[in-house]
C-alpha positions in Angstrom: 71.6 62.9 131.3 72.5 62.5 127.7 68.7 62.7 126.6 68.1 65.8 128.4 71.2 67.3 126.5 70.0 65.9 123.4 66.4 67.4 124.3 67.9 70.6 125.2 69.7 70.9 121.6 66.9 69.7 119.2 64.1 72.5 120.9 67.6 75.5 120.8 67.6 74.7 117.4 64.1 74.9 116.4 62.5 77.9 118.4 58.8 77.4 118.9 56.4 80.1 117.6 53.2 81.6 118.6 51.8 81.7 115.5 51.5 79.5 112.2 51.8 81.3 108.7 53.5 80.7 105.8 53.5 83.0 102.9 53.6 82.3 99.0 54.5 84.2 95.8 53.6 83.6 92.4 55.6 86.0 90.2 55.1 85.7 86.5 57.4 84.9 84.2 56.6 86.3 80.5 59.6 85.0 78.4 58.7 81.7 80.0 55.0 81.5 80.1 55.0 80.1 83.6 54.3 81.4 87.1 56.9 80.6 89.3 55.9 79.9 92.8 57.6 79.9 96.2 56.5 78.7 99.7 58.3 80.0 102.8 56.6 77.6 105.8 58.2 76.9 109.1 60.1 73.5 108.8 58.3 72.4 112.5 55.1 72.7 111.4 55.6 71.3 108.0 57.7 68.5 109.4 54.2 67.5 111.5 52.3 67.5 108.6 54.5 65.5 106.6 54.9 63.1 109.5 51.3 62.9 109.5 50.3 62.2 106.0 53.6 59.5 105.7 52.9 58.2 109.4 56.3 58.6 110.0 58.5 61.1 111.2 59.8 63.4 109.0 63.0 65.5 109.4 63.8 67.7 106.1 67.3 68.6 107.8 68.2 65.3 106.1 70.8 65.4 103.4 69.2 64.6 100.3 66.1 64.4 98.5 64.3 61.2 99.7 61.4 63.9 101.0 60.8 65.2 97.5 58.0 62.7 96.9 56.7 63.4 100.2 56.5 67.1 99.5 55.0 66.8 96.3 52.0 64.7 97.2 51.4 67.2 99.9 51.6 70.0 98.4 49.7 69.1 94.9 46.8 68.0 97.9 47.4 71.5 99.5 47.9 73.5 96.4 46.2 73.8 92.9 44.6 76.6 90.9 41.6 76.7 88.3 41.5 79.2 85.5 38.0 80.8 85.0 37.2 78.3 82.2 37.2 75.5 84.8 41.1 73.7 84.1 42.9 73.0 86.9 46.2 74.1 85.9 49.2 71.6 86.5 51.6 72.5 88.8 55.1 71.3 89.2 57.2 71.1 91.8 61.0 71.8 91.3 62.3 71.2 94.8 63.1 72.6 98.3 65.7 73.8 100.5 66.5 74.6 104.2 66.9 77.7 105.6 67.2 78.6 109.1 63.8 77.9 110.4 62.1 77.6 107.1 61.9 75.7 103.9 61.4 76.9 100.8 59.5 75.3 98.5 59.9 75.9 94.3 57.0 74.8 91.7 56.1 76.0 88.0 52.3 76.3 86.8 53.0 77.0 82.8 50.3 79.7 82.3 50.0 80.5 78.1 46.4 82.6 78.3 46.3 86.0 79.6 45.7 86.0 83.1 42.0 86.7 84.2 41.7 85.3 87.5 40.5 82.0 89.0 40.3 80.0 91.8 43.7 79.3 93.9 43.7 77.3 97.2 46.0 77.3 99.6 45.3 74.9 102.6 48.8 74.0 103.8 48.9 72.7 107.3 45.5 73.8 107.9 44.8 70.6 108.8 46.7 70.5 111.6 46.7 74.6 112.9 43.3 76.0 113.3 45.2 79.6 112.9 46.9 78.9 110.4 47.3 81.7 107.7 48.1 81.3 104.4 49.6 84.7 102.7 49.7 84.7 98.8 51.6 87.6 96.9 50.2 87.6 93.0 52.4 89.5 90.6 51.2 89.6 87.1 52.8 92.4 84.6 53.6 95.2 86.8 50.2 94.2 89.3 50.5 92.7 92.2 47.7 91.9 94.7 47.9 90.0 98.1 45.5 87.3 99.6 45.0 86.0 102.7 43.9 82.2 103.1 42.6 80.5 106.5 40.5 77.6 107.4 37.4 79.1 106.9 38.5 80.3 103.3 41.1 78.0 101.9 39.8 78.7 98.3 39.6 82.1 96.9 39.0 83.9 93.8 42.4 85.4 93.0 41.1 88.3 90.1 42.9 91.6 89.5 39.6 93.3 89.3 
């Protein structure tokens, strides 16, 4: 009896969902040279594919930070950008919080040159969600663009032109 109540809690508090997406934004941030980047993804799913990359299960309701290094290997795997002179740009991850059914997931890429494009992939939990979809919101002095990243085009070219 007391595991069926537990069972009953733990799936109320997580509602399943028909559909896996998480969406990103990369504002940037002139005074600061730097794009700042956020990652809204539903904690279930993400909590699967951290599981699966630690081999041990993961649950980022947790007080604390002892994810942190977790989340940054995964998302450094899942996350990068090139500039069109061939750097990968370094990207650093600042943190994460809860909310509801979501984290939210914070990291810098320090960007100095103008801003001419490049290649940006976004391939988180695609290893796990065939439908997975990937939504990326660009905004770079006053333009903003949207992209749309799935399996079968994790890596896209990211130009305003």
């Amino acid at each position: 009896m007391r595991l069926c109540v537990l069972l009953i809690i733990s799936t109320a508090s997580r509602p399943a969902h028909d559909f896996h997406a998480s969406v990103t934004q990369m504002q940037y941030n002139a005074k600061e040279h730097t794009f700042e980047i956020s990652i809204r993804i539903f904690t279930d799913d993400f909590e699967k594919a951290l599981s699966a990359a630690a081999n041990t299960r993961v649950n980022l309701d947790a007080p604390g930070d002892k994810n942190d290094p977790l989340i940054e290997k995964y998302i450094h795997a899942h996350f990068s950008y090139v500039n069109p002179q061939k750097q990968t740009k370094s990207v650093k991850y600042i943190g994460h919080e809860v909310e509801a059914d979501a984290n939210w997931l914070y990291l810098e890429m320090p960007y100095t040159e103008p801003f001419r494009g490049g290649l940006l992939k976004q391939n988180a939990l695609m290893e796990l969600f065939d439908d997975q979809v990937n939504m990326v919101n660009v905004q770079y002095q006053g333009q903003k663009k949207t992209f749309v990243f799935r399996k079968n085009q994790p890596v896209q070219d990211i130009s305003f032109d």
